[in-house]
PDB file of N, CA, C, O and CB in Angstrom:
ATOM      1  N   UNK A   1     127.080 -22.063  86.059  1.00  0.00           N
ATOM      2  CA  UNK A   1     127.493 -22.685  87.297  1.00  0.00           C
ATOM      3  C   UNK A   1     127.361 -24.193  87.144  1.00  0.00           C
ATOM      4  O   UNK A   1     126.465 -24.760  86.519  1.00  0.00           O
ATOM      5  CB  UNK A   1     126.655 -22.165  88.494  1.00  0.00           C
ATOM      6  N   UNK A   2     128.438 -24.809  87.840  1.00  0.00           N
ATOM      7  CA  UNK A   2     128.500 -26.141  87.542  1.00  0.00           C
ATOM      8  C   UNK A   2     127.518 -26.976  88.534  1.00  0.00           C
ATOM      9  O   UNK A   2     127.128 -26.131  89.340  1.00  0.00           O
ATOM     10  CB  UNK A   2     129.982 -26.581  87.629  1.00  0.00           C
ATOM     11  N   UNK A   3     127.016 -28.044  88.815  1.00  0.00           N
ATOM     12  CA  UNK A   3     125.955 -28.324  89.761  1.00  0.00           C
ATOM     13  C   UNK A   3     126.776 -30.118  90.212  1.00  0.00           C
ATOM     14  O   UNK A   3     127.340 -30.737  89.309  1.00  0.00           O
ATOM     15  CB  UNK A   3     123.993 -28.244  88.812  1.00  0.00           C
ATOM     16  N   UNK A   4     126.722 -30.570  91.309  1.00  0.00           N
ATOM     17  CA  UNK A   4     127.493 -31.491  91.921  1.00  0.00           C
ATOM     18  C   UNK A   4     126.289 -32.075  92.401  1.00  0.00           C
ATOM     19  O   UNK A   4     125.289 -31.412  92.127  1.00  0.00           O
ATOM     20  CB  UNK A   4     128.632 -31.054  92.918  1.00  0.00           C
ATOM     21  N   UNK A   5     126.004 -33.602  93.328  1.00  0.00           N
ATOM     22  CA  UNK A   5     125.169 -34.299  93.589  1.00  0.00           C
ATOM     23  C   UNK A   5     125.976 -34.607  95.074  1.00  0.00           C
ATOM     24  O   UNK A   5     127.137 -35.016  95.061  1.00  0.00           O
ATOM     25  CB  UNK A   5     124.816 -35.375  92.456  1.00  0.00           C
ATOM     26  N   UNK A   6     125.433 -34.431  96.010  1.00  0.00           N
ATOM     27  CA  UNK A   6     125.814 -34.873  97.476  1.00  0.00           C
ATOM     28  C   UNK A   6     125.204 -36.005  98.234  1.00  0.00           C
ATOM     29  O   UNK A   6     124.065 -35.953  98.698  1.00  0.00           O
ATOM     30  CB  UNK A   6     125.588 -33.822  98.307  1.00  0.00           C
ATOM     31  N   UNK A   7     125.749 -36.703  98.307  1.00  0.00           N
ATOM     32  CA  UNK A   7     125.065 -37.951  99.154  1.00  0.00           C
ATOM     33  C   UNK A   7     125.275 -37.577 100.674  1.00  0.00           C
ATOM     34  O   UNK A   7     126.340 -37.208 101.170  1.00  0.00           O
ATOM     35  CB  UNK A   7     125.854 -39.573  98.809  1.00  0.00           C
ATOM     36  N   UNK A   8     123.697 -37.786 101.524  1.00  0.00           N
ATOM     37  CA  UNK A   8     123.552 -37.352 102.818  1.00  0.00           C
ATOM     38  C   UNK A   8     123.030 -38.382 103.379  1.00  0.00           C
ATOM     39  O   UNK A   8     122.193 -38.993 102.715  1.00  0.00           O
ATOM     40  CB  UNK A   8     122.832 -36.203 103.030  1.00  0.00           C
ATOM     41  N   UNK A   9     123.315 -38.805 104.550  1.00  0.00           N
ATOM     42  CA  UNK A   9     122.755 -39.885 104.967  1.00  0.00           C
ATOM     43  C   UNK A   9     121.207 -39.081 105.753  1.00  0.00           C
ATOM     44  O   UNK A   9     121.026 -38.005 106.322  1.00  0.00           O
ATOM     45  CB  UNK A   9     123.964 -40.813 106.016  1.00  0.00           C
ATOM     46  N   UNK A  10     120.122 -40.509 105.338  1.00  0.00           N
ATOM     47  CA  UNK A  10     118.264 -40.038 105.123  1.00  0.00           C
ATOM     48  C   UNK A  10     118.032 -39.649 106.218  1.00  0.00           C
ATOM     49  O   UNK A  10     116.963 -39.039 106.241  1.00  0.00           O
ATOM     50  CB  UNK A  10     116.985 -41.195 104.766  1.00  0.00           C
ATOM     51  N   UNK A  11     118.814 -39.735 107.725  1.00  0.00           N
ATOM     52  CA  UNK A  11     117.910 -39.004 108.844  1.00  0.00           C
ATOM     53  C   UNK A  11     118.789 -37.094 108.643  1.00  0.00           C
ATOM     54  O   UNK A  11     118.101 -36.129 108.976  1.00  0.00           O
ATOM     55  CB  UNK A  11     118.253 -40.089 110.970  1.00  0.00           C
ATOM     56  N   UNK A  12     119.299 -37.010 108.453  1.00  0.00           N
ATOM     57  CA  UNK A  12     120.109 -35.689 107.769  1.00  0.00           C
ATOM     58  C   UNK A  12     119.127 -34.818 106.878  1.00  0.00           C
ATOM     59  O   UNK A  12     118.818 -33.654 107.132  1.00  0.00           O
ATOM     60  CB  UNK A  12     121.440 -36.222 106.696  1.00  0.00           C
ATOM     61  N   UNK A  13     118.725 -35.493 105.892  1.00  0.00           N
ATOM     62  CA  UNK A  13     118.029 -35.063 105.085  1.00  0.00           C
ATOM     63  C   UNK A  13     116.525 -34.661 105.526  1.00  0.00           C
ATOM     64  O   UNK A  13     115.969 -33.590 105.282  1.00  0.00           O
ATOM     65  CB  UNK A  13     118.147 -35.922 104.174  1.00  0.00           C
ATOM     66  N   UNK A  14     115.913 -35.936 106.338  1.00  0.00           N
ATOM     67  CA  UNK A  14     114.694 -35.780 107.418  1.00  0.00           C
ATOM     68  C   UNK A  14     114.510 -34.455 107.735  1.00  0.00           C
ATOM     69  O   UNK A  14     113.667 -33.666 107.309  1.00  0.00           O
ATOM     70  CB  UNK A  14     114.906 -36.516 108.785  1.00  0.00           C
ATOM     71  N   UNK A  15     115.814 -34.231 108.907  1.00  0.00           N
ATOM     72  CA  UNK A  15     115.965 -32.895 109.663  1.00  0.00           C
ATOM     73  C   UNK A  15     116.095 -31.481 108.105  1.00  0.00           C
ATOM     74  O   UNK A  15     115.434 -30.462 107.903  1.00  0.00           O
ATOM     75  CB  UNK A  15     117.818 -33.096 110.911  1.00  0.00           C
ATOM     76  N   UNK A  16     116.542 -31.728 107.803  1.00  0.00           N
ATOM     77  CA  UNK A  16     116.802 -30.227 106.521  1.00  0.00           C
ATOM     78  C   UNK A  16     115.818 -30.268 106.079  1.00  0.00           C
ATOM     79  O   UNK A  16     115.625 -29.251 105.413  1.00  0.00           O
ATOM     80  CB  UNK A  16     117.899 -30.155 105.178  1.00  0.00           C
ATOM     81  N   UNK A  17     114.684 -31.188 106.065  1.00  0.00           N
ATOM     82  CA  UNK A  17     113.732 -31.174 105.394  1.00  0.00           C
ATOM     83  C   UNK A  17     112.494 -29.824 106.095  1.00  0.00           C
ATOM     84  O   UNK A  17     111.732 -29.076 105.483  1.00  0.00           O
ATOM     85  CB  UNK A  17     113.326 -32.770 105.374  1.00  0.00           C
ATOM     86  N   UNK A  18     112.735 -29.964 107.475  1.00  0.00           N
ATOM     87  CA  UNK A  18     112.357 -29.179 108.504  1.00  0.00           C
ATOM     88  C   UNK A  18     112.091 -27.911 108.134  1.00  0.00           C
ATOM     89  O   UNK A  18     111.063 -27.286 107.873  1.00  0.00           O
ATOM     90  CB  UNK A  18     113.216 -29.178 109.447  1.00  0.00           C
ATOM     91  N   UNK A  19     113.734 -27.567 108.182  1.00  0.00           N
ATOM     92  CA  UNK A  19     114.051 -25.934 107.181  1.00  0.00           C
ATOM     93  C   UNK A  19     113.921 -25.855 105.970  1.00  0.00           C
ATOM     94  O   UNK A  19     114.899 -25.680 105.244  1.00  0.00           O
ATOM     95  CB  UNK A  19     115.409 -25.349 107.127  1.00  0.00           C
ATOM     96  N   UNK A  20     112.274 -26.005 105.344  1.00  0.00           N
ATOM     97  CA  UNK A  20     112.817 -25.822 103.998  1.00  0.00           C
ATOM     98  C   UNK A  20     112.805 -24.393 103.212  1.00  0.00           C
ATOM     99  O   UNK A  20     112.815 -24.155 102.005  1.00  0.00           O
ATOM    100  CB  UNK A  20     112.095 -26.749 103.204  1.00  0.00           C
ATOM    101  N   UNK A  21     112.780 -23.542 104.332  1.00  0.00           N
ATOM    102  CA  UNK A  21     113.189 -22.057 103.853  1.00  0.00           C
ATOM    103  C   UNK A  21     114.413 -21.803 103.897  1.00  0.00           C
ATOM    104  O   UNK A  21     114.711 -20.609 103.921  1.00  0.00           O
ATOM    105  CB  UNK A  21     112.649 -21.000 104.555  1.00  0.00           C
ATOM    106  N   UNK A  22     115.682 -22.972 103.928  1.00  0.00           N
ATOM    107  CA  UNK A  22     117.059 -22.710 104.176  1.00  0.00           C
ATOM    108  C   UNK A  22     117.412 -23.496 102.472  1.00  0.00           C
ATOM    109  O   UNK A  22     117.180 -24.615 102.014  1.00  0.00           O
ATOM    110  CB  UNK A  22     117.797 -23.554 105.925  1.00  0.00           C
ATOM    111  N   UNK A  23     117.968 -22.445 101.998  1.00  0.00           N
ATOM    112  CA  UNK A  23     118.920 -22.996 100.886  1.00  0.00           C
ATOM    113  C   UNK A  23     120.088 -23.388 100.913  1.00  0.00           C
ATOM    114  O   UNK A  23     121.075 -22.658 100.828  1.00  0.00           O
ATOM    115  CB  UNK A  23     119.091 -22.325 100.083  1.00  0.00           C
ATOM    116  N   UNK A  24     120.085 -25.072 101.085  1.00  0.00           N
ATOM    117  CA  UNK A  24     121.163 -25.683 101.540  1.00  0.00           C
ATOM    118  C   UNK A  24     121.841 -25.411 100.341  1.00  0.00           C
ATOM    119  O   UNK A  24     122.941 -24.972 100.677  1.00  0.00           O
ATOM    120  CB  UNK A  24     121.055 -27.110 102.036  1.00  0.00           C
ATOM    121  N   UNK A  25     121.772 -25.438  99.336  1.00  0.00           N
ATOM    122  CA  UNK A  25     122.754 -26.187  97.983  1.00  0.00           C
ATOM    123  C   UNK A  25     123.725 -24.275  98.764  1.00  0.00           C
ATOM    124  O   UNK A  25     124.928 -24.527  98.689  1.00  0.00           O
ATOM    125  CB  UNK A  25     121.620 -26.434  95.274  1.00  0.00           C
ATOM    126  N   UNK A  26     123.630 -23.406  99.107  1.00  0.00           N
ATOM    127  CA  UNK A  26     124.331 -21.918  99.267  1.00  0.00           C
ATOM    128  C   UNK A  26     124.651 -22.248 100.573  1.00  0.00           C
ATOM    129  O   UNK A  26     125.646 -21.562 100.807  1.00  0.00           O
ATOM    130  CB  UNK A  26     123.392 -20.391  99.064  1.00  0.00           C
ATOM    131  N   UNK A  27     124.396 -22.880 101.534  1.00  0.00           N
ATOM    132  CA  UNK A  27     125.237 -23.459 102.821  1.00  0.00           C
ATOM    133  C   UNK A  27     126.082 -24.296 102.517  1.00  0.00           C
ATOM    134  O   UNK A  27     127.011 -24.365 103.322  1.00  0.00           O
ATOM    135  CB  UNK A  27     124.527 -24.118 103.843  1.00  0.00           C
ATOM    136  N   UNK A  28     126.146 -25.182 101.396  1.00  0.00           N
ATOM    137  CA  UNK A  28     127.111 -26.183 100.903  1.00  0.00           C
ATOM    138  C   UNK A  28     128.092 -25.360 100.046  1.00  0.00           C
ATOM    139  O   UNK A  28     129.266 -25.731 100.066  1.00  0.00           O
ATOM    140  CB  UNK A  28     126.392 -27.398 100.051  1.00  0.00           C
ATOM    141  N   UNK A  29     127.843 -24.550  99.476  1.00  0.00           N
ATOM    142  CA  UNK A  29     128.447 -23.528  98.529  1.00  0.00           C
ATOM    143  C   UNK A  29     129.717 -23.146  99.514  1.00  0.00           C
ATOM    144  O   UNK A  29     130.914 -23.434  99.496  1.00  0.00           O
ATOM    145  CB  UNK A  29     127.306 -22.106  98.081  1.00  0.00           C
ATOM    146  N   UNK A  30     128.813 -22.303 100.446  1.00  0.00           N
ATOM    147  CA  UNK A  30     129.868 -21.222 101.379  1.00  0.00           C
ATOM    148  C   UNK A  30     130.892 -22.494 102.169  1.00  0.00           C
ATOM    149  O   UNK A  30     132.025 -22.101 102.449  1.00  0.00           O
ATOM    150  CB  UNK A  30     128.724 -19.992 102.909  1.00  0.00           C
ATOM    151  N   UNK A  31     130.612 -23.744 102.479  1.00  0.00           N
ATOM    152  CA  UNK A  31     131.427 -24.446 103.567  1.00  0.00           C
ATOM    153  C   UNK A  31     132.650 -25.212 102.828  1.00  0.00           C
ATOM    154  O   UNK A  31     133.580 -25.752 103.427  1.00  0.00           O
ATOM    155  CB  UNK A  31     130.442 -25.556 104.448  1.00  0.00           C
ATOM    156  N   UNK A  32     132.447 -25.154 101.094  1.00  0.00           N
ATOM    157  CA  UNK A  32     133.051 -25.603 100.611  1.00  0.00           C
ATOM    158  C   UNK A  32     134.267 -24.557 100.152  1.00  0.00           C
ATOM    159  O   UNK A  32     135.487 -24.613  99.993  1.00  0.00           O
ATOM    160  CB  UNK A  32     132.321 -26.243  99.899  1.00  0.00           C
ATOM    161  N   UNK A  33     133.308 -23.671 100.048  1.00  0.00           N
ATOM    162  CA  UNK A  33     134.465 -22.309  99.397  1.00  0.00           C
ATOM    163  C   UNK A  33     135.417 -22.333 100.428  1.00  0.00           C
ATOM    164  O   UNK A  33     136.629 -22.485 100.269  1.00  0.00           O
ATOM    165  CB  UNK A  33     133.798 -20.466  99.242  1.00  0.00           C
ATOM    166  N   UNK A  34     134.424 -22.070 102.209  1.00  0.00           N
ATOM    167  CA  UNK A  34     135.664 -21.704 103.223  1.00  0.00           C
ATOM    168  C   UNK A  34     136.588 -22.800 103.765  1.00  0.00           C
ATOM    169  O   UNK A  34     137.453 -22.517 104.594  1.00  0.00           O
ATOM    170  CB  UNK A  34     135.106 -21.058 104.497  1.00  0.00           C
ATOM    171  N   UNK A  35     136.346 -24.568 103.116  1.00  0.00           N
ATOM    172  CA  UNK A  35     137.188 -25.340 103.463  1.00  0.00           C
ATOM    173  C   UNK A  35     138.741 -25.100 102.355  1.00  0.00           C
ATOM    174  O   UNK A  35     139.852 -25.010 102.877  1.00  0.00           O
ATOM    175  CB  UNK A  35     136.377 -26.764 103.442  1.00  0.00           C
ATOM    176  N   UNK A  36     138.582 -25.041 101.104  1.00  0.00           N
ATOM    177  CA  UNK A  36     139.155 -24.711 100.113  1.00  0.00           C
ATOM    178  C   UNK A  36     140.093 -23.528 100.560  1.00  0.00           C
ATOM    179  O   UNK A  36     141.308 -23.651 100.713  1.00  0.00           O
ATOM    180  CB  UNK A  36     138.206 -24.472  99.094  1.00  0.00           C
ATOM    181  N   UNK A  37     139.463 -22.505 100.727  1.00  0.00           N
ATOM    182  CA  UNK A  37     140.135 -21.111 101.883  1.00  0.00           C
ATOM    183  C   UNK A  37     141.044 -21.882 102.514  1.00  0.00           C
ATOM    184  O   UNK A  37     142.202 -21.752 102.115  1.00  0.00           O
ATOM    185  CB  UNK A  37     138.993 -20.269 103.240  1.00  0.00           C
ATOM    186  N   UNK A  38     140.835 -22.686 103.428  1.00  0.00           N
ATOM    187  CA  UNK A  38     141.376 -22.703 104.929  1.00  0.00           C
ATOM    188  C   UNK A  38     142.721 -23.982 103.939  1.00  0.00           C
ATOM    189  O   UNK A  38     143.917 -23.698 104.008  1.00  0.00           O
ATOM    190  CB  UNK A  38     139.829 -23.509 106.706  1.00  0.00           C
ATOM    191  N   UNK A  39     142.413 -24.838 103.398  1.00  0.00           N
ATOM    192  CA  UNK A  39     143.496 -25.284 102.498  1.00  0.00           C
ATOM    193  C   UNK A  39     144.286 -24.797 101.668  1.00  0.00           C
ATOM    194  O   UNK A  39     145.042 -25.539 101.040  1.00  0.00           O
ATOM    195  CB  UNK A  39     143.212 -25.908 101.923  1.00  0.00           C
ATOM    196  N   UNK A  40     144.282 -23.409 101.482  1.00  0.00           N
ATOM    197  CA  UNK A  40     144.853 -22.786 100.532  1.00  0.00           C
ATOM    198  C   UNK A  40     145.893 -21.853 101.160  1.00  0.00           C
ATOM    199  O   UNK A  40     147.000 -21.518 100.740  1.00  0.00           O
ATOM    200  CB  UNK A  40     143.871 -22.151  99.719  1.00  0.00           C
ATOM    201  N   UNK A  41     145.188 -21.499 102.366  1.00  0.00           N
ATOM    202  CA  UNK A  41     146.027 -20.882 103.730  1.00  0.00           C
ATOM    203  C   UNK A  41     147.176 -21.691 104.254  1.00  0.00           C
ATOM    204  O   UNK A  41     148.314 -21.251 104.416  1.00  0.00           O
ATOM    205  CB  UNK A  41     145.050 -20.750 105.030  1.00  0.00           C
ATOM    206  N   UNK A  42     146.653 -23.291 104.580  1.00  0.00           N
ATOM    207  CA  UNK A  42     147.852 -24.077 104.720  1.00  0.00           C
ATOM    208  C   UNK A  42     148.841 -24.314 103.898  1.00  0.00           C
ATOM    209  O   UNK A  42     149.945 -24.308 104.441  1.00  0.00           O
ATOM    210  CB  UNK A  42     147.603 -25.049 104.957  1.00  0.00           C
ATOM    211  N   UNK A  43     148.813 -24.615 102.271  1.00  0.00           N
ATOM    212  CA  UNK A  43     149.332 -24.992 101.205  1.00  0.00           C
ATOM    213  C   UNK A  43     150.092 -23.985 101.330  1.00  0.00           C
ATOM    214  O   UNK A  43     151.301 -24.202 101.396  1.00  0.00           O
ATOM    215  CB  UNK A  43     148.619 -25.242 100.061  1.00  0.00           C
ATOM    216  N   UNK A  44     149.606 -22.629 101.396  1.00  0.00           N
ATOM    217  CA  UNK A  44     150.604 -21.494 100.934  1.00  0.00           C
ATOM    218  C   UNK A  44     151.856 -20.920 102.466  1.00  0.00           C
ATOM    219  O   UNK A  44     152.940 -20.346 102.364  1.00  0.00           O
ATOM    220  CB  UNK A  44     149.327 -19.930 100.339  1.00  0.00           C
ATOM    221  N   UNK A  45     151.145 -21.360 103.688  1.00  0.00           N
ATOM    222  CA  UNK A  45     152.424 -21.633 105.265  1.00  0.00           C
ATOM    223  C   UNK A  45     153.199 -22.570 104.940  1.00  0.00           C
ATOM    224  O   UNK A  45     154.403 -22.395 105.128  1.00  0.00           O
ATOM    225  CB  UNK A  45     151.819 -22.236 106.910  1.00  0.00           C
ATOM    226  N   UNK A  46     152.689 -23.930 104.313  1.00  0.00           N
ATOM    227  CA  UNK A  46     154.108 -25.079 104.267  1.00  0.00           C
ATOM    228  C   UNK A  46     154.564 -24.668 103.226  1.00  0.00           C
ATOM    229  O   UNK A  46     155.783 -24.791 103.350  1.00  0.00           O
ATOM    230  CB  UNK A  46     153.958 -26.801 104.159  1.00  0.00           C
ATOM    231  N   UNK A  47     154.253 -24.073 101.852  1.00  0.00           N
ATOM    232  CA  UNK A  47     155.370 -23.739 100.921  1.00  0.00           C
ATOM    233  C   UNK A  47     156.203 -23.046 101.569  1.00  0.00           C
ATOM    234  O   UNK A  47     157.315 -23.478 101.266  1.00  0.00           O
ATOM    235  CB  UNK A  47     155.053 -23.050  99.754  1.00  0.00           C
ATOM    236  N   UNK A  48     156.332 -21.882 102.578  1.00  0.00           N
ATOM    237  CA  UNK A  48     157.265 -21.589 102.831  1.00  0.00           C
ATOM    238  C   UNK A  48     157.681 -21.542 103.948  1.00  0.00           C
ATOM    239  O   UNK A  48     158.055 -20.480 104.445  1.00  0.00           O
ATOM    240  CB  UNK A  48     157.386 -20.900 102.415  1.00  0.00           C
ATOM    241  N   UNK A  49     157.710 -22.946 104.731  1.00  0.00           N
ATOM    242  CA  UNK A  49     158.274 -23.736 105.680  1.00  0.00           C
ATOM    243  C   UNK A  49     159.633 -24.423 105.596  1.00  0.00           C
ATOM    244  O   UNK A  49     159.806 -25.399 104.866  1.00  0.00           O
ATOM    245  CB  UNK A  49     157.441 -24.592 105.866  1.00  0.00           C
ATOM    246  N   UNK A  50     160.666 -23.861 106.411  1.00  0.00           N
ATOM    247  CA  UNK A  50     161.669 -24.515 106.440  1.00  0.00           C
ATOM    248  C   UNK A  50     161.812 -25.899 106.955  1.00  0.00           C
ATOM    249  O   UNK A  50     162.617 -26.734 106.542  1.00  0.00           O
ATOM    250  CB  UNK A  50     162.334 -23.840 106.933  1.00  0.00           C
ATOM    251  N   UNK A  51     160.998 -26.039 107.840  1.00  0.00           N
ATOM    252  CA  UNK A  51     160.952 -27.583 108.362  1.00  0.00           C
ATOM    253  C   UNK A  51     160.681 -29.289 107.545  1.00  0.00           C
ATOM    254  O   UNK A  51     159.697 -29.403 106.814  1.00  0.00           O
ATOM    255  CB  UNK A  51     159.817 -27.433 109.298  1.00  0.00           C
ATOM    256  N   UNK A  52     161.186 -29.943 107.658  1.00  0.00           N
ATOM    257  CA  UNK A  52     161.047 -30.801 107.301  1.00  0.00           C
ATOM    258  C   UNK A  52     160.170 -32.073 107.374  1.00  0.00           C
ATOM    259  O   UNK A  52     159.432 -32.099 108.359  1.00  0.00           O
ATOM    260  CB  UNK A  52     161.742 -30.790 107.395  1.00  0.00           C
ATOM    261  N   UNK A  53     160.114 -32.875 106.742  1.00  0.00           N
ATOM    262  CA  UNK A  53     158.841 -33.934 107.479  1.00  0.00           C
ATOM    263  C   UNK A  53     159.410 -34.494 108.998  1.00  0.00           C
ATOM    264  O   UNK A  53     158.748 -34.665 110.021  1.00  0.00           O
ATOM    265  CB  UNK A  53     158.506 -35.603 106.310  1.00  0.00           C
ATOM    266  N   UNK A  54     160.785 -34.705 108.789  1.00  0.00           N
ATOM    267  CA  UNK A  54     160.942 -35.354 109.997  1.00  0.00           C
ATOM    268  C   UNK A  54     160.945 -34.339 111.228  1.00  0.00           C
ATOM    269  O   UNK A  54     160.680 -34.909 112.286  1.00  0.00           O
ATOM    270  CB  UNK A  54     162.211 -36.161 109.923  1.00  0.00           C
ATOM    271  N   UNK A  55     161.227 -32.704 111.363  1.00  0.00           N
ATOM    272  CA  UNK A  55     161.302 -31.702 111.968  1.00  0.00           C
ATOM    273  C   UNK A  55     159.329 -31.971 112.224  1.00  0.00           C
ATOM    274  O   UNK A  55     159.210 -32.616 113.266  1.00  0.00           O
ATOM    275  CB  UNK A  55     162.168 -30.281 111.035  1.00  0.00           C
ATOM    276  N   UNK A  56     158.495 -31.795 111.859  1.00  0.00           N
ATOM    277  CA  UNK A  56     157.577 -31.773 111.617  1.00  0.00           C
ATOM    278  C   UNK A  56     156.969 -33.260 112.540  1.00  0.00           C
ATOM    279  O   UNK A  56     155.952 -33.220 113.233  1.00  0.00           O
ATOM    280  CB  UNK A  56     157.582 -31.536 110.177  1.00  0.00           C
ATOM    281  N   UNK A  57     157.520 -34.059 112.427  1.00  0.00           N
ATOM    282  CA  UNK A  57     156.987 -35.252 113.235  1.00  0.00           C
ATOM    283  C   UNK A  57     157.527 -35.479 114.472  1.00  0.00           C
ATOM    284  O   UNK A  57     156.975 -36.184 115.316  1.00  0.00           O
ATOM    285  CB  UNK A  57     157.144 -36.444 112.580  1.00  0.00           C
ATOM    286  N   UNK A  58     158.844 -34.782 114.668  1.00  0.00           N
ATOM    287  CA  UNK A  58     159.487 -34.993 115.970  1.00  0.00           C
ATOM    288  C   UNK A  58     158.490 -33.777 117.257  1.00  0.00           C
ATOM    289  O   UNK A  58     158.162 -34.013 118.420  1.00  0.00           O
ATOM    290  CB  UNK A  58     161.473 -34.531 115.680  1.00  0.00           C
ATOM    291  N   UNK A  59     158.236 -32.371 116.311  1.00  0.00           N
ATOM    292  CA  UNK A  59     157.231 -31.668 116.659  1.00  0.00           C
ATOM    293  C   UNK A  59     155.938 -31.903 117.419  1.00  0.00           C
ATOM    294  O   UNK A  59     155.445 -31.255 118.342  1.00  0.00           O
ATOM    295  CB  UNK A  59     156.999 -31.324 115.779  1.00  0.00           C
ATOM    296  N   UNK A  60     155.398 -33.297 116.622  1.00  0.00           N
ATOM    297  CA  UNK A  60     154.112 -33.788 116.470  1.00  0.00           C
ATOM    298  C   UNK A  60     153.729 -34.852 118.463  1.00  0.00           C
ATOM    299  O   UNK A  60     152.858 -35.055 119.308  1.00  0.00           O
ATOM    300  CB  UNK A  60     154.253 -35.018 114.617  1.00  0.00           C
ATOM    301  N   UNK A  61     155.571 -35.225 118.009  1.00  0.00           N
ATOM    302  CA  UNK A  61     155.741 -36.301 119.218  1.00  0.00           C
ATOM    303  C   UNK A  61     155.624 -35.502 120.023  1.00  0.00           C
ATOM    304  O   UNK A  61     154.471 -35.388 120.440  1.00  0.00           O
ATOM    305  CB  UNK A  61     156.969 -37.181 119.464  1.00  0.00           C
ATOM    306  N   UNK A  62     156.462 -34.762 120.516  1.00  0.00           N
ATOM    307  CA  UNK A  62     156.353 -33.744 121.664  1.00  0.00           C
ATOM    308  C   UNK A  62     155.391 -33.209 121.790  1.00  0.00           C
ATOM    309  O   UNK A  62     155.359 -32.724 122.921  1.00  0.00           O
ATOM    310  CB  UNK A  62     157.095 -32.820 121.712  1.00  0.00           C
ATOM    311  N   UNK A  63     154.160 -32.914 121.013  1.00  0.00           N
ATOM    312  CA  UNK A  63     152.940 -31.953 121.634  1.00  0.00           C
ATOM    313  C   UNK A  63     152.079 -33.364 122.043  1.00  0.00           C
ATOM    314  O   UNK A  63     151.344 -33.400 123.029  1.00  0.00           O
ATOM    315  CB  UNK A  63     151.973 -30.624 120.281  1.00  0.00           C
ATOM    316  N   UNK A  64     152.255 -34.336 121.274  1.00  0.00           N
ATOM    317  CA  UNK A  64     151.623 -35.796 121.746  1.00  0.00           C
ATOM    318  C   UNK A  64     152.250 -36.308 123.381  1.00  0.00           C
ATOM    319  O   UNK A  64     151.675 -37.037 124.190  1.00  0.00           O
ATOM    320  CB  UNK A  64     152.175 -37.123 120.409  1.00  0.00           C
ATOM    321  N   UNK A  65     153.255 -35.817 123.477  1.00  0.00           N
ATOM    322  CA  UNK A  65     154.004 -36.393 124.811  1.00  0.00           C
ATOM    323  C   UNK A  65     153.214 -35.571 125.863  1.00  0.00           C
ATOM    324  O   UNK A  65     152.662 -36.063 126.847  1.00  0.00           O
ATOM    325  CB  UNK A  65     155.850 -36.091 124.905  1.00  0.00           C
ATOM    326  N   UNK A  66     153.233 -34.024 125.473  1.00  0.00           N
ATOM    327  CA  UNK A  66     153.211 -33.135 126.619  1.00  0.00           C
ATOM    328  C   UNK A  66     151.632 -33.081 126.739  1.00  0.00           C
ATOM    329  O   UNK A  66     151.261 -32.675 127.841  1.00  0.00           O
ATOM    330  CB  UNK A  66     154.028 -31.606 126.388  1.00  0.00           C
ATOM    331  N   UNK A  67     150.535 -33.427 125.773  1.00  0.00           N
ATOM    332  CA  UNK A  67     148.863 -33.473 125.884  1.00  0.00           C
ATOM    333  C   UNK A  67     148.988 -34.929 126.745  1.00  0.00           C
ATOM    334  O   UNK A  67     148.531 -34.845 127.885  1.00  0.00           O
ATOM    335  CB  UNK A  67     147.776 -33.559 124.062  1.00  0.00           C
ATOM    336  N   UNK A  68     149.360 -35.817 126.490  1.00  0.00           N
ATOM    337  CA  UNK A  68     149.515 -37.114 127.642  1.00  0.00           C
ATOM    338  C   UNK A  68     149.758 -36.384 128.916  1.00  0.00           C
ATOM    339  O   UNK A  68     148.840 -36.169 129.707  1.00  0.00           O
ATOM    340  CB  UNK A  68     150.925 -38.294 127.357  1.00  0.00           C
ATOM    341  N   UNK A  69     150.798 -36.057 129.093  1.00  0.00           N
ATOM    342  CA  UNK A  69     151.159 -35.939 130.317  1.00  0.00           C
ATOM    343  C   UNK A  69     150.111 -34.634 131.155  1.00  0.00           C
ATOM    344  O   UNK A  69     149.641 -34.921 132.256  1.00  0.00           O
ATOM    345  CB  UNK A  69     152.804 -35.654 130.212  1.00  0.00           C
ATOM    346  N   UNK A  70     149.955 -33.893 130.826  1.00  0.00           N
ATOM    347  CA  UNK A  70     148.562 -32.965 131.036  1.00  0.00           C
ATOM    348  C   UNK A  70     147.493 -33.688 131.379  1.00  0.00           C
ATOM    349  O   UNK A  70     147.035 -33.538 132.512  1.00  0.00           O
ATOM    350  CB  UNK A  70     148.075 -32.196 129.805  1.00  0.00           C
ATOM    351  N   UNK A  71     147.065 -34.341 130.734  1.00  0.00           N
ATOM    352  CA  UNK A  71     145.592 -35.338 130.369  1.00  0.00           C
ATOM    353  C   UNK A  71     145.896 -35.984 131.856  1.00  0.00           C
ATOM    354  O   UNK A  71     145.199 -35.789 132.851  1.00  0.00           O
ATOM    355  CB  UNK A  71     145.592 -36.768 128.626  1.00  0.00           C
ATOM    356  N   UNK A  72     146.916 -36.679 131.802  1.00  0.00           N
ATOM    357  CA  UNK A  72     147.394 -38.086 132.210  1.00  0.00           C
ATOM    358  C   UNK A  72     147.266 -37.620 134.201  1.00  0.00           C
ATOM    359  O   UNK A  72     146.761 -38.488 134.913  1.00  0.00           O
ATOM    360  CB  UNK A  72     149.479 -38.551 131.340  1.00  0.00           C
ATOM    361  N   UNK A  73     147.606 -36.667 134.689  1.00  0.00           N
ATOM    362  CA  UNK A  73     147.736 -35.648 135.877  1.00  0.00           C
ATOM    363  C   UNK A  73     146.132 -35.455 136.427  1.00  0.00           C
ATOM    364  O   UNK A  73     145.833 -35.707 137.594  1.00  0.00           O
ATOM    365  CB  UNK A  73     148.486 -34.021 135.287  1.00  0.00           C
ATOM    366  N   UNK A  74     145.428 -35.111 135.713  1.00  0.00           N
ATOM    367  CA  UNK A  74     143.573 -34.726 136.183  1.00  0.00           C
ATOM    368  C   UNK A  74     143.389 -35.721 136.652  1.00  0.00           C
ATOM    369  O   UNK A  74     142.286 -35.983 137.132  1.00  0.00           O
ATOM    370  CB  UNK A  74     142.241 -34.425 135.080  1.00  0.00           C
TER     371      UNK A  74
END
């Protein structure tokens, strides 16, 4: 197994220090595996996406228009 070095900022570390019956380096393991997952899920929906970047941004505007206007009403 390959072994990586994580930089945490020291009040982070403080607190984990707390739990030290929690094996972080296997909480870092699993969050990395399931971010990788969840990118691999996307990679493999836009490969077979007909839409385009610009289909895709005109998309983007309109859910940006219609969360304004929602928001914008309360």
């Amino acid at each position: 197994m390959t072994n990586i070095t994580l930089a945490i900022p020291e009040e982070l570390f403080r607190r984990m220090r707390r739990f030290n019956e929690i094996k972080w380096s296997e909480i870092a393991r699993r969050a990395i595996e399931e971010r990788i997952n969840d990118l691999e899920t996307i990679e493999n929906i836009v490969s077979k996406s007909k839409l385009t970047i610009e289909d895709a941004e005109e998309i983007g505007k309109k859910i940006k228009k219609s969360s304004y206007k929602r928001f914008a009403e309360k």
